[in-house]
Structure formats: C-alpha cells, structure tokens
C-alpha positions as CSV (number, residue, x, y, z in Angstrom):
1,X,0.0,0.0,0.0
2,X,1.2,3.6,-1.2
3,X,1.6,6.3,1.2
4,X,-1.0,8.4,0.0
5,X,-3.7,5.1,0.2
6,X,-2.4,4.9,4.1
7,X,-3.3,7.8,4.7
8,X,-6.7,7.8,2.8
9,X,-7.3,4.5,4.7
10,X,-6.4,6.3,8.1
11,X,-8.2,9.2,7.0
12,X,-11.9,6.9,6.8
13,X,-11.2,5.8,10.1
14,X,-10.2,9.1,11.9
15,X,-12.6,10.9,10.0
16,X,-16.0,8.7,10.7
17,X,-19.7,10.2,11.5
18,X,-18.6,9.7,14.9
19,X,-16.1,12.6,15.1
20,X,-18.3,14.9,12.9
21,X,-21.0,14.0,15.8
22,X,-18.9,14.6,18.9
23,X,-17.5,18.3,17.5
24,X,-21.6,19.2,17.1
25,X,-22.4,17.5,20.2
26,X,-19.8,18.6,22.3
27,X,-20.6,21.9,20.9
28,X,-24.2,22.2,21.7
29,X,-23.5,20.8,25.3
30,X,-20.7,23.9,26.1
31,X,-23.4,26.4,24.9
32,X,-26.1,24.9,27.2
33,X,-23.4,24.8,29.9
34,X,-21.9,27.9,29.2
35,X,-26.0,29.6,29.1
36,X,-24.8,31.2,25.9
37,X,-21.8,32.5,26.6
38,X,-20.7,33.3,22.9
39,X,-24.1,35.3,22.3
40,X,-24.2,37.1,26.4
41,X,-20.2,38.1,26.5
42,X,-20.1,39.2,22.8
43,X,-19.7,42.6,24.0
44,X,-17.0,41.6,26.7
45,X,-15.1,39.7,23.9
46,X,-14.3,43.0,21.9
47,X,-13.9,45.0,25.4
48,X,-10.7,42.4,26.0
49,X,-9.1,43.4,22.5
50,X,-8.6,46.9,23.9
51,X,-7.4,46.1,27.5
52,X,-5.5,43.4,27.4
53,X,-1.2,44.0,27.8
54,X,2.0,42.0,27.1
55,X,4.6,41.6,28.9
56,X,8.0,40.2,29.1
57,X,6.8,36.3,29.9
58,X,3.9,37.1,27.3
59,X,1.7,38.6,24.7
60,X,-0.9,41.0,25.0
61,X,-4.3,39.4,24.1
62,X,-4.8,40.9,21.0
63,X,-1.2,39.2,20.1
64,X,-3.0,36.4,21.0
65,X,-5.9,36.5,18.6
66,X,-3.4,37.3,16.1
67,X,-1.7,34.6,16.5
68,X,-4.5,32.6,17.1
69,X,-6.2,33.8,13.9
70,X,-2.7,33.2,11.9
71,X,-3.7,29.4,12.8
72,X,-6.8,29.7,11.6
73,X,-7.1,31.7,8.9
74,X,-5.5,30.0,6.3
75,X,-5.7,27.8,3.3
76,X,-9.4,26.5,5.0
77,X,-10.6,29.9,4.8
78,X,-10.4,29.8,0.5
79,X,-9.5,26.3,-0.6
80,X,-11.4,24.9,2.1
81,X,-14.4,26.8,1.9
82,X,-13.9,25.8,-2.2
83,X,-13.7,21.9,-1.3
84,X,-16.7,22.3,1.2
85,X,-18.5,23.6,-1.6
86,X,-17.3,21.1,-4.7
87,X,-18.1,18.2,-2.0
88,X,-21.1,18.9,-0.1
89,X,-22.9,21.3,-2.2
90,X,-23.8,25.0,-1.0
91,X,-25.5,23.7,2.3
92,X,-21.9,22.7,3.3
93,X,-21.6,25.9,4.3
94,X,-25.1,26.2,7.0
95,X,-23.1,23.5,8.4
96,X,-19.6,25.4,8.9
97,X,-21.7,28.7,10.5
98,X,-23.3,25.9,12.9
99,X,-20.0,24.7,13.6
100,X,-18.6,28.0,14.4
101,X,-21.4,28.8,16.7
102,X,-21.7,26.2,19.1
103,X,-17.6,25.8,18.6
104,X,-17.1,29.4,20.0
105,X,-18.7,27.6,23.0
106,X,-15.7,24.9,22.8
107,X,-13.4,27.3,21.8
108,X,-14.1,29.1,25.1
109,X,-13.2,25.6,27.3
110,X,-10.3,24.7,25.8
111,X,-8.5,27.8,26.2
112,X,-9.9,28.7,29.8
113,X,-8.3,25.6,30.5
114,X,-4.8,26.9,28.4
115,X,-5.1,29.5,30.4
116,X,-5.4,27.9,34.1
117,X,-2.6,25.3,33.4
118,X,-0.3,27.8,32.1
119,X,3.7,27.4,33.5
120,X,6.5,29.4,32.5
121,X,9.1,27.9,30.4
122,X,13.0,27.9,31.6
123,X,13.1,31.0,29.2
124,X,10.5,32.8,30.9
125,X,7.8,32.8,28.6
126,X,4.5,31.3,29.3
127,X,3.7,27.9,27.0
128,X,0.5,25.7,27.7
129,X,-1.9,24.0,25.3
130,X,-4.0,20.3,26.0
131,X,-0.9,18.3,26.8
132,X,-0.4,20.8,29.8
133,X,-4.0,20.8,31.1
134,X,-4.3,17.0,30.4
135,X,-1.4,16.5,33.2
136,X,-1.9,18.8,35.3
137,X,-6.2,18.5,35.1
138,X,-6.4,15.0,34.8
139,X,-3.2,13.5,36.5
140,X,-2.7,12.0,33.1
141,X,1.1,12.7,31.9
142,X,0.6,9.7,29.3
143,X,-2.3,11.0,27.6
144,X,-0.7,15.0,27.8
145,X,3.1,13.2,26.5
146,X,0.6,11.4,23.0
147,X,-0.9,14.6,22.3
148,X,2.4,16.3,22.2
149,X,3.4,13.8,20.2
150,X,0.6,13.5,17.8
151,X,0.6,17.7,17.9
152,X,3.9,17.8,17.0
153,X,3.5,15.6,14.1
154,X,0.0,17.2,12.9
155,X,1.5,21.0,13.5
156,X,5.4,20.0,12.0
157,X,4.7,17.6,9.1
158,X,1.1,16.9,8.0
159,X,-0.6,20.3,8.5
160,X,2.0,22.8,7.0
161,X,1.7,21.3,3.3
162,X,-1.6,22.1,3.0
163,X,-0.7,25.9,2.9
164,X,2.2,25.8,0.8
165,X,0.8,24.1,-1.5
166,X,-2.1,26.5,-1.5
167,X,0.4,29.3,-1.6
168,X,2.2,27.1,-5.0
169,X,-1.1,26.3,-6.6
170,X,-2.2,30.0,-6.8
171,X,0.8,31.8,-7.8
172,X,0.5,29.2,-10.7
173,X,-3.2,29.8,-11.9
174,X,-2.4,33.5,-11.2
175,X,1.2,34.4,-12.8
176,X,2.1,31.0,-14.2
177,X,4.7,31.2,-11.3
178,X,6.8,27.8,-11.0
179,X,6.1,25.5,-7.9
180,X,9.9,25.7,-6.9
181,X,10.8,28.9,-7.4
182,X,7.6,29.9,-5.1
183,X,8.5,27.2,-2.6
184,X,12.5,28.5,-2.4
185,X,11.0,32.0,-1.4
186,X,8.4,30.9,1.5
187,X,11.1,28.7,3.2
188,X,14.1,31.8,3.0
189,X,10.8,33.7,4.8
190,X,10.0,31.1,7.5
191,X,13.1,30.2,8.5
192,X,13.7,34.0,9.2
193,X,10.6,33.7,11.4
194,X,10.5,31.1,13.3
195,X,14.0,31.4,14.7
196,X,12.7,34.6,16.0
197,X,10.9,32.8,18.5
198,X,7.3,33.5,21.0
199,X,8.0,37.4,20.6
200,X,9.0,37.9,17.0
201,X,5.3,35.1,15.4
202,X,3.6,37.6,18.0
203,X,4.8,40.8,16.6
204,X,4.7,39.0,13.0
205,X,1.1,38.2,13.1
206,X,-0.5,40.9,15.0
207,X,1.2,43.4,11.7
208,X,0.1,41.1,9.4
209,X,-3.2,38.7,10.2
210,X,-6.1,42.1,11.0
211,X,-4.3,43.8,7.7
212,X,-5.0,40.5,5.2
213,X,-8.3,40.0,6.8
214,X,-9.7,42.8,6.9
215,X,-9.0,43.1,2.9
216,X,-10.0,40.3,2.3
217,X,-13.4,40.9,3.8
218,X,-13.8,43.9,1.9
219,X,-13.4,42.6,-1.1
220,X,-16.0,40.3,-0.2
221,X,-18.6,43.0,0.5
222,X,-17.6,44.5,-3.0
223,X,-18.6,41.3,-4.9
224,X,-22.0,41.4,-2.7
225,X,-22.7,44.7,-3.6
226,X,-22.3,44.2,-7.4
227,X,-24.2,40.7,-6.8
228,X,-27.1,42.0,-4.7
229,X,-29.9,41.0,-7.3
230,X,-28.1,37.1,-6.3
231,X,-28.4,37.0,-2.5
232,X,-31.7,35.7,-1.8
233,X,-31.4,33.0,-4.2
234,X,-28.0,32.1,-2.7
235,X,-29.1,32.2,0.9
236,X,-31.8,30.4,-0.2
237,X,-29.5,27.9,-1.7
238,X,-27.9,27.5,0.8
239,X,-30.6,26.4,3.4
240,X,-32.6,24.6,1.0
241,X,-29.0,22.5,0.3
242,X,-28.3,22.2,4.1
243,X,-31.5,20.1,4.8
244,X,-31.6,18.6,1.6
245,X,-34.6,20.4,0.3
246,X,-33.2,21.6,-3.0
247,X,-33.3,19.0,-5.8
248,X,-29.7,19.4,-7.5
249,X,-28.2,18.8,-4.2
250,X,-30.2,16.6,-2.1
251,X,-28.5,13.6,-2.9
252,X,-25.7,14.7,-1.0
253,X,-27.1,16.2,1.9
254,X,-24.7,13.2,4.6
255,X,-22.1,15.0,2.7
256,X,-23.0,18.8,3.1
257,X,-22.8,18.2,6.9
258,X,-19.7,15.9,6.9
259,X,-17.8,18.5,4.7
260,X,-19.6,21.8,6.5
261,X,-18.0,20.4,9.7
262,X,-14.9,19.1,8.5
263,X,-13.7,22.3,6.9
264,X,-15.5,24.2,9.7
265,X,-13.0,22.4,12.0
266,X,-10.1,23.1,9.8
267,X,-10.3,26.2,9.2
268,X,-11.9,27.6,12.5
269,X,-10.2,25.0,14.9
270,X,-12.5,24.9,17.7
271,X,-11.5,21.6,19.6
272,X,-9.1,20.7,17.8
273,X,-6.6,22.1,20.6
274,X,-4.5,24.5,19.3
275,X,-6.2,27.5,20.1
276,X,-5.5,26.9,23.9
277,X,-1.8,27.2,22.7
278,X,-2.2,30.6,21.9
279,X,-4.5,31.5,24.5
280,X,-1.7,30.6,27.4
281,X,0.9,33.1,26.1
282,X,-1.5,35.9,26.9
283,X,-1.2,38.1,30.0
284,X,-4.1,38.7,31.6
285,X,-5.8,38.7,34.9
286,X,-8.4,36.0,34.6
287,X,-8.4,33.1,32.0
288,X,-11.7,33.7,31.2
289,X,-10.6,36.7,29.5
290,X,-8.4,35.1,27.0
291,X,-11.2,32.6,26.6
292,X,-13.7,34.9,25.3
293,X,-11.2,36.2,23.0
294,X,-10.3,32.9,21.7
295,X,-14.3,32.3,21.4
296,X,-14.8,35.6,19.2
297,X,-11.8,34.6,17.1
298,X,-13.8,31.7,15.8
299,X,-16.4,34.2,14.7
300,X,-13.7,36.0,12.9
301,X,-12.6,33.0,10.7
302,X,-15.9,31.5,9.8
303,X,-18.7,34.0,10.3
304,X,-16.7,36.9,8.5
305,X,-13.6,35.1,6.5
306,X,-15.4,32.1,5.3
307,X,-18.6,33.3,5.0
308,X,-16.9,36.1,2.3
309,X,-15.6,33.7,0.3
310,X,-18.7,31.4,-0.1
311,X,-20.5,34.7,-1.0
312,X,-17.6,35.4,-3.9
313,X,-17.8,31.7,-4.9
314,X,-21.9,30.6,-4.5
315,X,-23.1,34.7,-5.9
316,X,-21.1,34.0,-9.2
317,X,-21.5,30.7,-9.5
318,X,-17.8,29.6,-9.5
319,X,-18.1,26.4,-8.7
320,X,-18.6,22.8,-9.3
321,X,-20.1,19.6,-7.2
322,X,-19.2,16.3,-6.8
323,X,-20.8,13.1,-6.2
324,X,-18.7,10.8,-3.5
325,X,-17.0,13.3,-1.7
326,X,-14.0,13.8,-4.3
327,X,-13.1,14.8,-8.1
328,X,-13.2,11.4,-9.5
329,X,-17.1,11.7,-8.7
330,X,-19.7,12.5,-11.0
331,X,-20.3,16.5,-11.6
332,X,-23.7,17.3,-10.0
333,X,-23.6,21.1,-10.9
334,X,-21.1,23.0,-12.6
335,X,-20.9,27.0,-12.9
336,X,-19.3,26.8,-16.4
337,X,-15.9,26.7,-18.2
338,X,-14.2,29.1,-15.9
339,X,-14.2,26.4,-12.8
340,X,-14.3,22.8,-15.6
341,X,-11.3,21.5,-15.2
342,X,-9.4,23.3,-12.8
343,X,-7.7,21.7,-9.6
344,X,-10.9,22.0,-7.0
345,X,-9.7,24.6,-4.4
346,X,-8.5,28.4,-4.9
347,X,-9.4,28.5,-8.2
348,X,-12.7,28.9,-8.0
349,X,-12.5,32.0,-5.8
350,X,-10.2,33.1,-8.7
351,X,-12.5,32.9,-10.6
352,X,-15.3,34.5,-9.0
353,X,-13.2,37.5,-8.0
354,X,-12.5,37.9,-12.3
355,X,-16.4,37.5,-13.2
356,X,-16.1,41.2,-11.1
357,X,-12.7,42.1,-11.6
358,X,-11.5,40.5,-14.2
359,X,-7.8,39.6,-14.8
360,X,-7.1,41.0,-11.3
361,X,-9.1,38.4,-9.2
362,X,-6.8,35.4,-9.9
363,X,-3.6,38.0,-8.8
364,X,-5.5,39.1,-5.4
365,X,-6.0,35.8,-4.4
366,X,-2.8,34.7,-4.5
367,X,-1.4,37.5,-3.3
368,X,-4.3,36.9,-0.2
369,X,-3.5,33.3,0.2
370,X,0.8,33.9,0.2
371,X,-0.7,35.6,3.7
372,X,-2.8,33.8,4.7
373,X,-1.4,30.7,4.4
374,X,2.0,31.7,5.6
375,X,0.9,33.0,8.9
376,X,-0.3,29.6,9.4
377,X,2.8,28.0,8.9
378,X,4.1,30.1,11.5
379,X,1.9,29.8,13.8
380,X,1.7,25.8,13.1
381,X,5.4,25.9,13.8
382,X,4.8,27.6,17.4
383,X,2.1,25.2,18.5
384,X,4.6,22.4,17.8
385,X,7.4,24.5,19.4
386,X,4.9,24.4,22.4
387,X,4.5,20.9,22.6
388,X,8.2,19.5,22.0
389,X,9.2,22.1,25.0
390,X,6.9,19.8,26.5
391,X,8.1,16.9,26.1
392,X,11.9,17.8,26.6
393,X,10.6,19.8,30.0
394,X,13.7,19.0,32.3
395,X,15.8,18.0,29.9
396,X,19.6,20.0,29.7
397,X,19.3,23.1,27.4
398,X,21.1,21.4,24.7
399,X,19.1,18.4,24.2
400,X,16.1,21.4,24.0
401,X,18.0,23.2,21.4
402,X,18.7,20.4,19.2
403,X,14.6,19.8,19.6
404,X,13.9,22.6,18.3
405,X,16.1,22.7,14.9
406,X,15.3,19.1,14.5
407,X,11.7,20.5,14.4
408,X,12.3,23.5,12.4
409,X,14.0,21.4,9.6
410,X,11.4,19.3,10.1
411,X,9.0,21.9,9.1
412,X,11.0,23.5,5.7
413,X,11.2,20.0,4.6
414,X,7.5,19.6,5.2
415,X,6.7,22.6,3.3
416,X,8.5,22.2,0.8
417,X,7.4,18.9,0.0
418,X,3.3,20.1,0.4
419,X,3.9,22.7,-2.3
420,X,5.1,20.3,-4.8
421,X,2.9,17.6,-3.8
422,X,-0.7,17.0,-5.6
423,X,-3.7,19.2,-3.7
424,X,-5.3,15.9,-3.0
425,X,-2.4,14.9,-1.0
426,X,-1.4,17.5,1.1
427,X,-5.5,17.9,2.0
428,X,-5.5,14.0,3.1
429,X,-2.3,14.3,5.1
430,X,-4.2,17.7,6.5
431,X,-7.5,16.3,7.4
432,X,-5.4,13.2,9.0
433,X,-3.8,15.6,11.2
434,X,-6.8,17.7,12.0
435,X,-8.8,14.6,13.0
436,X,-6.3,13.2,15.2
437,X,-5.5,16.0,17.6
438,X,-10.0,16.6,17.8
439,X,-10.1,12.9,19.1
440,X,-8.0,13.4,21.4
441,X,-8.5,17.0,22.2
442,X,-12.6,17.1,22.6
443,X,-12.5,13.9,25.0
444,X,-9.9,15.4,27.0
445,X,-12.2,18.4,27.7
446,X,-15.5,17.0,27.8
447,X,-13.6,15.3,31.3
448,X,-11.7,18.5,32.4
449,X,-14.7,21.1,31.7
450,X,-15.4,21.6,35.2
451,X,-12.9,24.4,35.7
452,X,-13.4,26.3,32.8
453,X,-17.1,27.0,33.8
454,X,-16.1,27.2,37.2
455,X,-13.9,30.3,36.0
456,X,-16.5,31.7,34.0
457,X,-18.8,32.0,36.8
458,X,-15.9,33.7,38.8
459,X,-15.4,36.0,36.1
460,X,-19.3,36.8,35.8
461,X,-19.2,37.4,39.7
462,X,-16.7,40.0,39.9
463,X,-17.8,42.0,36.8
464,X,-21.2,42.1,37.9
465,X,-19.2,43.8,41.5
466,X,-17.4,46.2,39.3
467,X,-14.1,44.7,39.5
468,X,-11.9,44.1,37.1
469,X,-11.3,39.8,37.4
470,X,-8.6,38.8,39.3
471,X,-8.3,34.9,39.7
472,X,-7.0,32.6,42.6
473,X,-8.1,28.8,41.5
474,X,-8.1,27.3,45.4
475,X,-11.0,29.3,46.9
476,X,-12.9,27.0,43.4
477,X,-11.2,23.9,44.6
478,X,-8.8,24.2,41.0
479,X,-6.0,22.2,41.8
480,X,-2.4,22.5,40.2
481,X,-2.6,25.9,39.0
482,X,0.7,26.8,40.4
483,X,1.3,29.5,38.2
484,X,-2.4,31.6,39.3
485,X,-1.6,30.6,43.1
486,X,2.1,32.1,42.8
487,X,0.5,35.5,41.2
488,X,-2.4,35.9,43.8
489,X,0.0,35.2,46.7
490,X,2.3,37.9,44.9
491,X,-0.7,40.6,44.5
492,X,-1.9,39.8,48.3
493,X,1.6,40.2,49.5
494,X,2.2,36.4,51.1
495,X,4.6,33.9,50.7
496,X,1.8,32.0,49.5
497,X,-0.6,29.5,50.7
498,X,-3.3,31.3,52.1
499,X,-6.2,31.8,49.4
500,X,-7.7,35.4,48.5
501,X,-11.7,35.2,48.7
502,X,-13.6,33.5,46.2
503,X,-16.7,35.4,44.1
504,X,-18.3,32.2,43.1
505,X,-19.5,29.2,44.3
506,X,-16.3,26.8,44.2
507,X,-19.1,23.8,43.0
C-alpha cells in the first residue's frame, strides 16, 4: 500500500460520522453549559481586545488572537471553503456557521483551560496547550506526552503542506509562477521567522493577520454589492441545500454536513486544541478573559472570513459539485468553463473574484492566500514548538536546542514537500492531522470542563461587582494551577498559601 492510500485508509477511520458528531455534540453541550456564553459576552469579547497587555513572559491578548487567527485563517478559509462547496454542495456551508457557533462555545473551554494550566518555560515565557492541562487537570502525563506527540506531528509535518501548496497552486493559476521557485521563497521567509521565537510570530502576526483580513473581507462585500440582485437566491441555496430540500443537491445532503463540519474544523479549529496554545501566552488577569477572546476569534474566521468567500464563490456561480466526496465523482452542478477543469480549491475564488474584476481576481487571491497561508505556517510551527518544550521539560538546554532545529528542519522540509505535492495529497495528510489531535482534544475536555465553567462564573461574579477579574483557582477547589496561586499570593503580598476570597460558588 502507497503512502497516500495509508493515509486515505487512516483518514476513513479518523474521520468517521462519529467525530463529525462529537464536534456538534460537544458543541451544543458547552453552549447549554456555558448559558450562551458566545451570544451574552459578545460585548465583553471586543472590550478584552482593547485592554489586554503584554509583557515580558507574554503577549498582550490581541497578540493572541493574532496569533490565534494566523492558525486559523489560512488555506481553510479559500480552498477549504472551495472543497466544502465542490463536496457537499452549497449547504456545506449552514453546516460550517453551525460549527462556528456552538464551537465558539468549545473554543471558550479549551482555552480557559490553556489558560489555568499555564507554566513558564526555563526562558521565561508562558507555553501551555491540551498536553499541559491534560497532566496537570487529569493526573494523566501519558495522555498530555501522545498529544504532544501526535501535535507535534500534525502542526510539524502533516498540517504545514496544506498551505504551501495553497500558496504554489495560486501563484501558478495567477502568474504562471513555477512551484519551486515559489517554494524556495516561502522557506528563506519562514526560517527567518520562526527562529525569532514566541516574541517575533507575535509581533509578525499581530502586523500582518487584522491587515490581510480585513481586505479580504472587503473585497467580499464589493462582490455582494455588485451581486445583490443574487443573494436571496443564494441564501436560499444555501438552506434549501443544508437540509436537503433543494433537488440538484439533495442527494448529498450526509455529505454537506460531513464537509460543513470538516472544513469548519479546519479552518476555525475549535476543539481541535490549538487554540489553547495561543490562549496561554497571553497576559491577563483572569483566564476567562483570554477565553472569550479565543471564542470571538472563531467568529472571525468562519462567520466573516469564510462566509466572504462562499459569497464570492456561491453569488457567481464559481463552482462545481461532486458526487462521492472527491473529483473522481460525477459533476452534480457546474458554474461553467471558468471552474471545468481546474484543480478544486482556490481557483474557483479566482475565478469568481474575475467574473467582477476581471484579470485582477486570480492575482488578489494569490497574493491573499501567500498571507494567509503563511501566517499559518508560522503559527503551526509555534504550537509544535509548544509541545516539543513539553516533552523535553527537564531535559539540559542542549538536548532542547537540538529539539527545536530538529523541528524547524522538520518543518522546511515539510513545506516544501506540500507545495510540490498534488492538492489531493497535502489535504488528506491535513485532514489526517486535524482529526487526530480533535479525538483526542474534545475527549480530553468533555472530562476536564469543570474548571473552565467554574472560572467563568468567577469572572461573571466580579464583573457584575465592578471589579476588574482577578483569579486565585483554590478558593474554586482548582487544583495544580501553580502559576495563578504564585500570582495571587504575589498581589496579596504572602509567601503563599493562604487563598484570596472567592466570588463564586467553588461547585
């Protein structure tokens, strides 16, 4: 058997209906937990952009969303959206907003509990993630060493070709541009980067990520504007597709909710575990705050990112469907020659961005997707830099060292293989990688979810006293959270050991 069949084969397994269940279920169980956190702390969310500060052991929390959003915002947010589309049909996309709903919800958890298990590495800068929180949470250093080990592998080798070949395929539907010459160019950038370390990906990203979205989005809203007349029909669509209601599509409606929450997951992350990577190199008073700024950067990749490039894609009519869930399937709908023949993926938001622009759409999205996509090779790169300081924790400063430029050649040789690889291929080894840190990932945290709500009640209890959050995990019966005891023993003025009072209920 051929690699690429091994991986398909572990890609079937991985990716059954049972994962696509858990992420909704898990979902829709942290929103009924949580009362609706993502819809009653919308407001707090944007209030935390503004006050949050760095520091010199870590970022401010807007570096943190930026970073954050570099992870998510990638390739998923244009090819992805693209496949969703060519394999599950226009309601794919109900499917991904659902997903990005009740995952802001998830989202929330998981990086509460980045947050709470935080330590400080022996440079001084904060690093936590699910394999920190699994230990110290759940007394389980097995299960916290194989997701280090399986992150490390998802974020250093399978994940990272994904975007370069992205980055590859549309210089060369835009410009012509050869594979090679593109791939020599984005590994002279990222090995420039990711030397740099925690400060310089934080600095990169928070320049970089608000820029390329924001432009993106507005390019978006151009399109709609010129395409009004089409969006009730494509709203519509897209409903009528989700529930199988519309007869072109509703052959295919098992897929439109496999693929609406497989790409949702990809490209918006929400249990897959690596926004809590992010969220624990923030400084901040109360992990609750960095959670509800993890939660609203789930909004920002799907709700506004994604959802602008299904409405380029779906107003135009840039696109094609498959039968079976790949190319080799029968064409159910195709938007015309533009979009017949071409490698499913950016091309059709190439495409759609010419029908309105035309010669210049093919050029913006590459240029888009070079950004994109490389942020999220960077901050891939930090999330495994995270979890291989991990696993070497106590190990002599050398051994670390050679860790880390084992990973980082690691990671050129990964991306340069992904951008002269087939699509197909890098996407499998993607998906693979995606699917096996959410196994591990959403079980982990539908056991440990106690302390996450537990600190959001905290932090509703002091806001609705008119403090600003300060949190002490003892007085709430949160154990191992030697960092947060050190820091409220340090603002009380004690050695430590005594607990500063509680504002909720530590049940």
């Amino acid at each position: 058997m051929s690699l690429p069949e091994l991986v398909n084969r572990a890609n079937d397994i991985v990716w059954s209906s049972a994962l696509v269940y858990l992420c909704l279920a898990a979902g829709l169980y942290f929103t009924i937990r949580l009362r609706l956190m993502q819809v009653r702390h919308f407001g707090g969310m944007i209030r935390q952009l503004r006050e949050g500060e760095s520091s010199e052991a870590g970022v401010s929390s807007f570096q943190a969303l930026a970073m954050s959003l570099a992870g998510r915002v990638g390739m998923g947010n244009i090819g992805g959206v693209a496949t969703a589309i060519a394999f599950g049909g226009p309601g794919a996309i109900f499917w991904m907003w659902v997903m990005a709903f009740l995952g802001s919800a998830t989202s929330f958890i998981e990086s509460a509990l980045g947050q709470i298990y935080k330590e400080r590495d022996d440079r001084g800068e904060y690093r936590g993630g699910p394999a920190y929180f699994i230990e110290k949470g759940l007394g389980m250093r097995w299960y916290g060493m194989l997701f280090a080990v399986v992150t490390v592998i998802a974020m250093g080798m399978l994940l990272p070709g994904v975007q370069a070949n992205g980055i590859t395929s549309s210089m060369r539907n835009a410009w012509g541009l050869d594979a090679r010459i593109a791939t020599i160019g984005v590994i002279i950038a990222l090995a420039f980067i990711v030397v740099g370390g925690l400060k310089r990906i934080a600095v990169f990203a928070s320049m970089v990520v608000p820029f390329m979205a924001i432009a993106y989005i507005l390019l978006a809203v151009i399109v709609l504007f010129i395409n009004v007349t089409e969006i009730p029909a494509m709203f519509a669509l897209i409903f009528r597709s989700a529930f199988g209601l519309d007869a072109a599509f509703g052959s295919i409606l098992g897929m439109a909710v496999m693929w609406g929450v497989k790409r949702g997951l990809y490209s918006n992350e929400a249990g897959q575990g690596t926004g809590p990577h992010a969220a624990a190199a923030a400084e901040v008073s109360h992990p609750a705050k960095q959670g509800l700024v993890q939660s609203f950067a789930v909004y920002v990749d799907t709700l506004f990112v994604c959802t602008a490039t299904a409405i380029m894609i779906l107003s135009t009519g840039m696109y094609r469907v498959h039968e079976d869930g790949a190319e080799s399937g029968a064409v159910i709908y195709s938007g015309g020659t533009a979009v017949d023949g071409v490698e499913v993926g950016p091309a059709y938001t190439q495409a759609a961005l010419d029908t309105v622009f035309p010669g210049l759409g093919g050029s913006f999205v590459a240029v888009a997707l070079l950004f994109f996509a490389f942020t999220t090779i960077v901050a891939y790169y930090y999330m495994a830099e995270v979890n291989v300081t991990y696993l070497l924790r106590g190990r002599s400063a050398q051994v670390t060292a050679v860790g880390m430029r084992l990973l980082q050649l690691a990671l050129l040789i990964t991306v340069s293989y992904g951008a002269l690889t087939t699509a197909e291929a890098a996407w499998a080894a993607g998906d693979l990688g995606v699917g096996l840190m959410a196994w591990l990932n959403i079980i982990a945290i539908l056991i440990l979810q106690r302390p996450a709500i537990k600190v959001l009640k905290d932090y509703e209890a002091q806001r609705k006293e008119g403090l600003d959050p300060q949190f002490d995990p003892r007085p709430l019966g949160i154990k191992n959270a030697t960092f947060w005891e050190e820091r409220a023993d340090r603002l009380a003025g004690r050695p430590g050991g005594e607990a500063v009072g509680t504002h909720a209920d530590a049940d």
